[in-house]
C-alpha positions as CSV (number, residue, x, y, z in Angstrom):
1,X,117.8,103.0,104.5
2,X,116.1,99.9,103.8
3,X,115.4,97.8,106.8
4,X,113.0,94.8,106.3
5,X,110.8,93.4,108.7
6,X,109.5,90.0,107.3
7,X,106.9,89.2,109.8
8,X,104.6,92.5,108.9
9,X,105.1,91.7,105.3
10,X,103.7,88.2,105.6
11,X,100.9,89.1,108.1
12,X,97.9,89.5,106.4
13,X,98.8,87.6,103.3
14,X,97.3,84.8,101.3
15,X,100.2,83.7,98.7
16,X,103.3,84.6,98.3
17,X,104.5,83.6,94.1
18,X,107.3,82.0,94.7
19,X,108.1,82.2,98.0
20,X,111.3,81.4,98.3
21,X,112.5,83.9,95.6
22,X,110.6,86.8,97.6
23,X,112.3,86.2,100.6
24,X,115.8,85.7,98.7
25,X,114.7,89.0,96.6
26,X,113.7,91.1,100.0
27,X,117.3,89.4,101.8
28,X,119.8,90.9,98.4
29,X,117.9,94.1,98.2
30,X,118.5,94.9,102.2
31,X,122.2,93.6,101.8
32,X,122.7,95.9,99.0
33,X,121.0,98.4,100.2
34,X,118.9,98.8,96.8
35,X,115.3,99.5,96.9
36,X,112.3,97.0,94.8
37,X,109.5,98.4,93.1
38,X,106.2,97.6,94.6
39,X,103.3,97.8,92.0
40,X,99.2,97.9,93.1
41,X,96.9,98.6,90.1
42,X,93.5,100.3,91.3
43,X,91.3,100.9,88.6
44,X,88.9,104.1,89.5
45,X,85.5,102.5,88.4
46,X,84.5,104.3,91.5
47,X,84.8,107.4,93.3
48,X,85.5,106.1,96.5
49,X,88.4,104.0,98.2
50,X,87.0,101.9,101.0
51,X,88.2,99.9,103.4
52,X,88.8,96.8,101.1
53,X,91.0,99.1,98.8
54,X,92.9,100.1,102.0
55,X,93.9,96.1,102.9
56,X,96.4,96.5,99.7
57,X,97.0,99.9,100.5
58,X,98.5,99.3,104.0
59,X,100.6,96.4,102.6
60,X,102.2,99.3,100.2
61,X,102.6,101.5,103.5
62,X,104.5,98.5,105.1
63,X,106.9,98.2,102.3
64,X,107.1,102.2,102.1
65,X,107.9,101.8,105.8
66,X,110.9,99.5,105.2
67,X,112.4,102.3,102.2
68,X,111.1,100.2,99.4
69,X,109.9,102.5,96.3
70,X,106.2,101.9,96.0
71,X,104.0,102.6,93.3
72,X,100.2,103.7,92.9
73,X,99.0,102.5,89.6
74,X,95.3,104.4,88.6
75,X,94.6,102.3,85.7
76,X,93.1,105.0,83.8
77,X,93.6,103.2,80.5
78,X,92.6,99.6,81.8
79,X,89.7,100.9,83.6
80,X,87.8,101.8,80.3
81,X,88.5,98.4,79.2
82,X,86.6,97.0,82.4
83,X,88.2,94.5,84.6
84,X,86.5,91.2,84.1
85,X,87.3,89.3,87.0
86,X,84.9,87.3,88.7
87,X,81.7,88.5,86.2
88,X,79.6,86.2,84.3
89,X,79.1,88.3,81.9
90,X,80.8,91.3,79.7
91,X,80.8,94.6,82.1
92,X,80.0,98.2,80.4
93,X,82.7,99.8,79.7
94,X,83.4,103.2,81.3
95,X,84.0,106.2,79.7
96,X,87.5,108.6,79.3
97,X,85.6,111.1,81.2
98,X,84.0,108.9,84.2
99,X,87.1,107.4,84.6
100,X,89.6,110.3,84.7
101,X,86.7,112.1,87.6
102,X,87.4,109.2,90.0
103,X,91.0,108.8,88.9
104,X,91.4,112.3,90.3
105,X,89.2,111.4,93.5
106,X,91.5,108.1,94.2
107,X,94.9,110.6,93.8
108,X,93.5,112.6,96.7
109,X,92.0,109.8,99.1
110,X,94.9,107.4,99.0
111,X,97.5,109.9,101.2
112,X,95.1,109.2,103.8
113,X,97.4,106.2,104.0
114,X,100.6,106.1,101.8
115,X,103.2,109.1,102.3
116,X,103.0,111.3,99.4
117,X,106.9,111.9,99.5
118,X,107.4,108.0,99.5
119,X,105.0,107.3,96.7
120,X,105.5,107.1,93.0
121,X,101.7,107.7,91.3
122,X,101.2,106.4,87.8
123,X,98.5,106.2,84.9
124,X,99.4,103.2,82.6
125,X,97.6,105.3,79.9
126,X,101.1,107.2,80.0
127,X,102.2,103.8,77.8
128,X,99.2,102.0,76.3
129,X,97.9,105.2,75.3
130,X,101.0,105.7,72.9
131,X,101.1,101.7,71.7
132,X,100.3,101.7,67.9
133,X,98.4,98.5,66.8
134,X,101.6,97.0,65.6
135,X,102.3,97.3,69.5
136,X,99.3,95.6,70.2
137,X,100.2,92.9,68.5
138,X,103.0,92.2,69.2
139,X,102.0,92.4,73.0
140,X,99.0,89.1,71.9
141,X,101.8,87.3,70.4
142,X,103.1,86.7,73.7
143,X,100.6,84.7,75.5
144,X,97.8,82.3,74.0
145,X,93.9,81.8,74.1
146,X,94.6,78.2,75.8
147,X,96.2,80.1,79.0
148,X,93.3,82.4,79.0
149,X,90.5,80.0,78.9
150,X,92.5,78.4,82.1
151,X,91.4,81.3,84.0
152,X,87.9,80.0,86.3
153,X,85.4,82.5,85.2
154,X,86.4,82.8,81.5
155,X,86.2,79.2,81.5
156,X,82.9,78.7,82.9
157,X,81.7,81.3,80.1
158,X,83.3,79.6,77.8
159,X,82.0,76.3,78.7
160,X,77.8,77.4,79.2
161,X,78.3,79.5,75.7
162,X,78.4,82.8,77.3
163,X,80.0,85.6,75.3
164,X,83.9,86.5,76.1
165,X,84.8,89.8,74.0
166,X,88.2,90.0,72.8
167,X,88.7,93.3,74.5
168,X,88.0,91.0,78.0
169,X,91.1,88.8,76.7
170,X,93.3,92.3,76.6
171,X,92.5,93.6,80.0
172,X,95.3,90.5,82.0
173,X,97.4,91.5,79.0
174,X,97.1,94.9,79.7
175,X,97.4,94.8,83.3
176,X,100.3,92.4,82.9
177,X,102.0,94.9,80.6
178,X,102.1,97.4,83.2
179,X,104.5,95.5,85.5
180,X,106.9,94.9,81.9
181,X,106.5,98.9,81.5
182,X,107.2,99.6,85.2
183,X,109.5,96.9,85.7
184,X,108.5,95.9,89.0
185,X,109.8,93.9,91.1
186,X,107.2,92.9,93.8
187,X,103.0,93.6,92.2
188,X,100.2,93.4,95.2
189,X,96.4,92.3,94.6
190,X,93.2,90.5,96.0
191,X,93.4,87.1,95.6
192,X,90.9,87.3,92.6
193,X,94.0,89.0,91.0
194,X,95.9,85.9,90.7
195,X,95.3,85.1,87.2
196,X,96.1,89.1,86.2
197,X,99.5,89.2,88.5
198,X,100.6,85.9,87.1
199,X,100.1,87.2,83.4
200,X,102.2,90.5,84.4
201,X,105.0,87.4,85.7
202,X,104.5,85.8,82.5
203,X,105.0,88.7,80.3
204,X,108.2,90.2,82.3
205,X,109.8,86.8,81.1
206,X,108.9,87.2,77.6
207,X,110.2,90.6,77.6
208,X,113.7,90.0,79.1
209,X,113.2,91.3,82.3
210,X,113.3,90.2,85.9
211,X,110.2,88.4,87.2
212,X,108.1,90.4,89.6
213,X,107.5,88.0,93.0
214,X,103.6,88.1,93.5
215,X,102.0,88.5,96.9
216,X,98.0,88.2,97.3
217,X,95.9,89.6,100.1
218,X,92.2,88.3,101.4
219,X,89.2,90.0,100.3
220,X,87.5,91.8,102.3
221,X,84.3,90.6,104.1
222,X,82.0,93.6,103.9
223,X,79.3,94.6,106.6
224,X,76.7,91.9,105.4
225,X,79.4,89.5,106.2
226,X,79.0,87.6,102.9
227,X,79.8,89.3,100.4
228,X,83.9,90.9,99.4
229,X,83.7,94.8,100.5
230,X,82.0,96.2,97.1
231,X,81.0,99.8,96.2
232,X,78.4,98.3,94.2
233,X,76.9,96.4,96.4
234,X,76.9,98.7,99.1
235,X,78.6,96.8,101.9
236,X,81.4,99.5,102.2
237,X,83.3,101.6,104.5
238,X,84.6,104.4,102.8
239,X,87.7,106.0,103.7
240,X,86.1,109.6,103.0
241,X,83.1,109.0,104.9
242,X,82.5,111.4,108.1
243,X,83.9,109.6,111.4
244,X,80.9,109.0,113.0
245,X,80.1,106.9,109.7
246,X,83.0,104.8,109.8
247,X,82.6,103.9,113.5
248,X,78.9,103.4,113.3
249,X,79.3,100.9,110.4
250,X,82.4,99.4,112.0
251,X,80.1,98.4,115.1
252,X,77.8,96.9,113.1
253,X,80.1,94.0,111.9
254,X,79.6,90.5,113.4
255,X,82.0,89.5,116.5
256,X,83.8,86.8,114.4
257,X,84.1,89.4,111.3
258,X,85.7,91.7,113.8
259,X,88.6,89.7,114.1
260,X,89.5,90.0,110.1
261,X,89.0,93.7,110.2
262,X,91.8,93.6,113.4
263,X,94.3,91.4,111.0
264,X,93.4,93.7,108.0
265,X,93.4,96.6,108.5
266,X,95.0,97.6,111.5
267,X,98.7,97.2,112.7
268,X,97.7,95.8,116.4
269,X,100.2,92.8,116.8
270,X,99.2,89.6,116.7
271,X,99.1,88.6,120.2
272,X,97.2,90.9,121.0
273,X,94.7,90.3,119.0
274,X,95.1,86.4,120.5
275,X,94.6,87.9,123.6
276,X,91.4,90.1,122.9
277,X,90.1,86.6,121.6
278,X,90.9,84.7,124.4
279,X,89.7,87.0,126.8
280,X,86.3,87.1,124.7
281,X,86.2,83.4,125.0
282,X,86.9,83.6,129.1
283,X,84.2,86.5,129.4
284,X,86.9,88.6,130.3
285,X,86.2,91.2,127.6
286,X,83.2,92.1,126.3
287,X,82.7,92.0,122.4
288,X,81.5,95.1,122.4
289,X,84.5,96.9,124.0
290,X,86.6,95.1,121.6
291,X,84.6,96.0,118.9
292,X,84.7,99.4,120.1
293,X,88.4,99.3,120.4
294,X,88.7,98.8,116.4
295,X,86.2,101.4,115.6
296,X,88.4,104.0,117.4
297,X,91.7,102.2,115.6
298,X,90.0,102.6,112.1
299,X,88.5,105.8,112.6
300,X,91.9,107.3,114.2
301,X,93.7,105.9,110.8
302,X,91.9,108.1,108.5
303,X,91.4,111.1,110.9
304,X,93.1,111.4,114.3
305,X,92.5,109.7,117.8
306,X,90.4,112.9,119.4
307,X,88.1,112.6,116.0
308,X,87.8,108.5,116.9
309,X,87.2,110.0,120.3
310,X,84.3,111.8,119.6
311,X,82.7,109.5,117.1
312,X,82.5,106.8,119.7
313,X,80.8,109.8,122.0
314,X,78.5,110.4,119.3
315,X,77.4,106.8,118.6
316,X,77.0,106.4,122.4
317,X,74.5,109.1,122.4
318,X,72.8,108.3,119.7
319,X,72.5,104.0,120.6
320,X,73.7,103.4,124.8
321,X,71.4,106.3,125.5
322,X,68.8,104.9,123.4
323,X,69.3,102.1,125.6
324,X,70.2,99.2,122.4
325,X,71.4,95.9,123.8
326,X,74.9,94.5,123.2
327,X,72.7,91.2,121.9
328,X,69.7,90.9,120.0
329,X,68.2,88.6,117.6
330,X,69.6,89.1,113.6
331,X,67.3,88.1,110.9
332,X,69.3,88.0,107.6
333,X,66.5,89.2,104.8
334,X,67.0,86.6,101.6
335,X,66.9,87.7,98.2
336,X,63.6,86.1,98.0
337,X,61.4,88.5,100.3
338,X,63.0,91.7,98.9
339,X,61.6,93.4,95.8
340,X,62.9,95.9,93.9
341,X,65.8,96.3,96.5
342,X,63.1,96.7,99.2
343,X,60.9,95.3,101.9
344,X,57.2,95.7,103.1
345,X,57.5,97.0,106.8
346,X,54.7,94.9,107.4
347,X,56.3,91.9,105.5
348,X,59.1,92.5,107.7
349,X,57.4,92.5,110.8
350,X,55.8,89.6,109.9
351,X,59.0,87.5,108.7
352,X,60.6,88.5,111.9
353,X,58.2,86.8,114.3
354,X,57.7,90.3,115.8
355,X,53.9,90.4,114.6
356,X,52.4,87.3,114.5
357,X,50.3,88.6,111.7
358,X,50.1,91.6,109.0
359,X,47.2,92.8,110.7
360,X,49.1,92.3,114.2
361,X,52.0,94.7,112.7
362,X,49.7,97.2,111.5
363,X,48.0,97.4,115.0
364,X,51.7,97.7,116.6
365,X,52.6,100.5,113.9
366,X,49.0,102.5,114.4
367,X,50.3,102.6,118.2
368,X,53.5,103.7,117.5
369,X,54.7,100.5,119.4
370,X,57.5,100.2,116.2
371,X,60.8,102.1,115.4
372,X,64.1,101.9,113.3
373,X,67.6,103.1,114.2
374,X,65.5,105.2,117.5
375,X,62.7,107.0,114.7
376,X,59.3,106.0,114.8
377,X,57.3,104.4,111.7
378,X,54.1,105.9,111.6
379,X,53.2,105.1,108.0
380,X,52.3,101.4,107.5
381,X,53.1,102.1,104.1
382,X,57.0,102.5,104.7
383,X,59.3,100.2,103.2
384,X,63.0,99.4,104.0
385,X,65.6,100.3,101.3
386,X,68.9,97.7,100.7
387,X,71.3,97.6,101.6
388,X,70.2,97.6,105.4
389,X,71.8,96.9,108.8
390,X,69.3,98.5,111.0
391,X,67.8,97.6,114.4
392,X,63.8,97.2,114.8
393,X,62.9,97.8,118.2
394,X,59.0,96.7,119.0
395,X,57.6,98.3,122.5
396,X,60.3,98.7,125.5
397,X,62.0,95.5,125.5
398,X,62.0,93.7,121.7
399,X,65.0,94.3,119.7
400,X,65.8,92.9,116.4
401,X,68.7,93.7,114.2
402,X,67.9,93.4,110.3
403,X,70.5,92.9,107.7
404,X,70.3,92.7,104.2
């Protein structure tokens, strides 16, 4: 039985392509009792899913919810090809064999969230596999170079005399392929996807078919709050990861961040979250106990709520007992001051205003007056590795969380 519920659809989303047709699209397929076919594309150029994965993910478990038929897309085919959204330059291309390895690793992480009876799982290799070149060409025929260079980074490229590859121009036309081959009706993506879902709109038209309507979720914010959620640049949460992992690193996101994470990627309603806000605001709730009230939420999601349980037991003993304040000082490390991906303890000391000196944060090191994360340095020698969010604690009472 199909049985919308617009509200949860929109929440969470950036753009809805056109609008108006979505919701006239969702209304006819209720009334008729006639299920749409949701497409997501994941590429497996990693082994992991992580929490930025799971934002589409738990928009595809919505529309599962509602009796739409929803389908996992491992772009097996495109992922060799190398998506080139957002890079300013032509990515390495990934093998048949490093790809099929993590397409294998996605299939068993994602029923961590979708239902496994609800859920259709494709490989678009299945079709671009068996297109001859005659196929390929026909499929270039239906979309020009002008549109192409439209899209922001290939433009830029395009405009400072970087290279483009040809093979960069197929990937959209690939990707877009895959919603003529799947005829879908409704194709979810990071807002980065725009130009890629638009294409797949684009081609549908050119092939006869029904237009997909085109819905884009935010990006992420991984744990150094800059930066989109990224494998690469180590700012994850994976969903895999052991409990205690997932809450520790969900604790160490800013207060404000916290709020995203609670639109994104959990299903508490909306005035609630208002009201966990509010009472922050009023001093009626600590951040802390909010924060630890989404740890518990994400941690349950992936595992159950005794496992959330005991990973909020085991951070407790491992940071309250320790006795870490809810508020410290942050010092974000630039780009600048790290080399080779690391830092100096010393340096660090130093940059922190904890030592006044080098020689001042030798002396404090020599009397084991300095520890990280509750272990003691002892070598003046040590250096810190990046991606970091770590807390320095300098004799009983000076606390200072590092990230980077």
């Amino acid at each position: 039985m199909i049985k919308n519920d617009m509200e949860l659809i929109f929440r969470g989303t950036e753009e809805i392509i056109p609008k108006d047709e979505f919701i006239a699209k969702m209304k006819e397929s209720e009334d008729k009792q006639i299920p749409l076919t949701v497409k997501a594309g994941f590429d497996p150029t990693a082994p992991d899913i992580h929490l930025g994965h799971s934002v589409l993910l738990r928009k595809m478990k919505h529309f599962q919810q509602m009796g739409h038929r929803v389908v996992f897309l491992i772009g097996d085919f495109t992922g060799m090809i190398g998506d080139p959204t957002g890079k300013s330059e032509t990515r390495k291309k990934l093998t048949k064999e490093e790809v099929l390895i993590n397409a294998e690793t996605y299939k068993k992480q994602v029923f961590k969230i979708l239902d496994p009876e609800k859920t259709v799982v494709e490989f678009n290799s299945k079709w671009c596999s068996s297109m001859d070149f005659a196929g390929v060409l026909e499929l270039t025929s239906h979309y020009n170079v002008a549109r192409m260079l439209e899209r922001d980074d290939f433009s830029k490229r395009y405009k400072s005399g970087k290279s483009i590859s040809i093979i960069e121009f197929m990937y959209p036309l690939v990707q877009g392929y895959d919603s003529v081959a799947l005829k879908a009706d409704v194709e979810l993506g990071g807002t980065d996807q725009k130009f890629n879902l638009l294409v797949g709109r684009d081609l549908q038209k050119e092939y006869g078919l029904k237009q997909q309507s085109i819905i884009t979720l935010p990006l992420l914010v991984g744990l150094d709050g800059v930066n989109k959620m990224s494998k690469s640049l180590g700012n994850y949460i994976g969903i895999n990861e052991e409990p205690k992992d997932i809450f520790g690193k969900v604790m160490s996101i800013s207060d404000e961040l916290m709020f995203k994470y609670y639109e994104l990627v959990t299903d508490v309603p909306r005035a609630e979250i208002d009201n966990i806000r509010r009472g922050i605001s009023e001093k009626s709730i600590h951040p802390k106990q909010a924060k630890v009230d989404l740890a518990k939420n994400i941690c349950a999601q992936f595992y159950d709520k005794e496992t959330a349980e005991k990973a909020e037991a085991d951070f407790n003993a491992l940071f309250v007992k320790k006795e870490v304040p809810d508020e410290m000082d942050e010092f974000i490390v630039s780009d600048e001051d790290k080399k080779d991906g690391k830092i100096w303890i010393v340096k660090l000391l130093s940059l922190t205003g904890i030592a006044s000196s080098n020689g001042e944060a030798r002396r404090l090191i020599a009397g084991g007056g300095i520890s990280i994360d509750g272990e003691k340095v002892s070598d003046e020698k040590f250096e810190i590795i990046f991606p970091c969010n770590c807390v320095i604690k300098a004799g009983k009472r000076r606390f200072v969380r590092v990230i980077g």
